[in-house]
Phi, psi and omega in degrees: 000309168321325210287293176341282187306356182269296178321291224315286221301336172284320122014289187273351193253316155337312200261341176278322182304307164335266188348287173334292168292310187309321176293344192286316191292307196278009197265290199292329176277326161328312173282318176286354147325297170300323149330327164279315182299330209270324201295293195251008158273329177299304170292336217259317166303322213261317209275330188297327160265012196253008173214104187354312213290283180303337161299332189243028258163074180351292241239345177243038150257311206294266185006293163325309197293334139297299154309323164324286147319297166292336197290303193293352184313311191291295190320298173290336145327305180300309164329251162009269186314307165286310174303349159237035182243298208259017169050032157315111193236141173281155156260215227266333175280347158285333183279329163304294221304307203303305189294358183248342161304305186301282188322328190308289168319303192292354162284333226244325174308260182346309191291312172301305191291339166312303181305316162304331171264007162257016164246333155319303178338275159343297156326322196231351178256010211205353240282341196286320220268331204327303193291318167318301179293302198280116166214149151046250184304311197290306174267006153270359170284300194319308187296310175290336154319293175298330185290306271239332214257319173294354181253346147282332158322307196274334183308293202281018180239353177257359154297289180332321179287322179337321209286330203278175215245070188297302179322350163304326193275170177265323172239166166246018171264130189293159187257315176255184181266132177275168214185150158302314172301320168302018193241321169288110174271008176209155180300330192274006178265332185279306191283351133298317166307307171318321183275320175293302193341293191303281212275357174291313184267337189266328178303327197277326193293331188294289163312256195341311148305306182294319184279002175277322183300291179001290165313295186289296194316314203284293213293011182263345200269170190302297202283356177278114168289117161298346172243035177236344177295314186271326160299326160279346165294326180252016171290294183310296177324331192270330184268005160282315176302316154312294146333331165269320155313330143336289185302306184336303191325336192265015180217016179296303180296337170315313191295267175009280197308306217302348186282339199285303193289356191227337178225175190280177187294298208274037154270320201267319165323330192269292196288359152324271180306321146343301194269339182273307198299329175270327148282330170269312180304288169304319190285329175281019143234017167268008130327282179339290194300316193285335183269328192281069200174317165277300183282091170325302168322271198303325143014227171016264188325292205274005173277323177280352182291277153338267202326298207290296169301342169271341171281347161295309193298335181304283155005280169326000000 
């Protein structure tokens, strides 16, 4: 009977010990994933100021301005994400400010790439007219425009809480691990989100489409440069993926509960972390990859960037 009771306990302590390390892996490649994406976004920021050209230039201030955003997106995501892998629990007021940050970076994407595909528009549906409309002056209202509108979002959703009865509680130390859904506290908060989410996605998705049909149209006229025509088409195209990879995000915790109800824990744990690199993780740097990549100017520049900062760190 010891000998039983012996197995059992080495048994159980074998699979906690599994657990442990799996979780040890998988944490650490996660970050360091995140660490590379934070890596090459960063540079991408550094190369965007690091030249006259890109400062004075509507579309790579837009550009900055997106990156600027998923870079903190990311940053705070990550930020999370360990604190609720070492089971690290917030109260109630650090975890709004963090979740209402986040939500902030996550709003600030979407709104930007509208701004960035009417400018495309413009360019090529517009082009005589393009240095006029598109200036400066014009796209930093747009940029204060975009902050200004995403940042009343969260006023009204940190009205909403106002609501909850917190003097009721025995602590402001949270039960759970923080997250934006650990934040809606009133019934009217989950339904709000739902609804700004929907019409948020639907407004940019609605703009992006329209100026890419746009776009195809114009590239059909006599008087249209075709290859500046076909390149913002596939400017728009891309920023529509973008735009979809955006939304995922908002349907990241639904998959979650449904995967929770269906599969064992270290099943659902593997595809957690999967599933956090590929929606939240990957997309905010696929900005990076595309422009640095696409964009002949910015090239170079971010290539000699990269080279230069990793041969410090060699050093280093």
């Amino acid at each position: 009977m010891l000998s039983v009771n012996q197995s059992q306990t080495n048994s159980t302590a074998g699979l906690q010990y599994q657990g442990l390390l799996e979780k040890v892996i998988l944490t650490t490649l996660t970050t360091l994933s995140c660490c590379v994406f934070l890596f090459i976004n960063i540079t991408m920021l550094f190369t965007l100021t690091s030249k006259l050209v890109f400062r004075e230039t509507s579309r790579y201030v837009l550009l900055f301005n997106l990156l600027c955003a998923d870079t903190m997106q990311m940053a705070l995501s990550q930020l999370l994400y360990l604190l609720a892998a070492f089971r690290f629990r917030l109260t109630y007021p650090v975890c709004g400010i963090l979740a209402m940050l986040t939500d902030l970076m996550n709003e600030i994407s979407p709104l930007t790439l509208v701004v960035m595909s009417l400018e495309r528009y413009v360019a090529v549906c517009f082009p005589l007219r393009h240095t006029a409309i598109i200036t400066m002056k014009n796209t930093a209202v747009a940029v204060v425009a975009v902050w200004t509108f995403s940042s009343l979002n969260i006023l009204i959703r940190v009205i909403l809480l106002l609501d909850f009865p917190f003097e009721d509680l025995e602590s402001l130390q949270m039960k759970d691990f923080c997250s934006d859904i650990s934040m809606f506290l009133g019934p009217m908060s989950g339904v709000y989100d739902t609804a700004y989410t929907y019409f948020l996605f639907l407004s940019a998705s609605v703009v992006v489409t329209s100026t890419y049909i746009g776009v195809m149209i114009a590239a059909r006229s006599a008087s249209t440069d075709k290859a500046s025509a076909r390149k913002a088409r596939n400017t728009l195209l891309l920023h529509l993926v973008q735009l979809g990879l955006s939304l995922s995000s908002t349907i990241y915790n639904p998959i979650l509960i449904a995967l929770y109800r269906i599969v064992t824990r270290i099943v659902f744990v593997r595809v957690q972390n999967v599933l956090y690199v590929c929606i939240f993780i990957f997309p905010r740097c696929l900005c990076s990859l595309i422009y640095g990549i696409r964009d002949k100017t910015i090239r170079l520049v971010l290539l000699n960037n990269l080279c230069c900062q990793w041969r410090r760190s060699r050093l280093l």
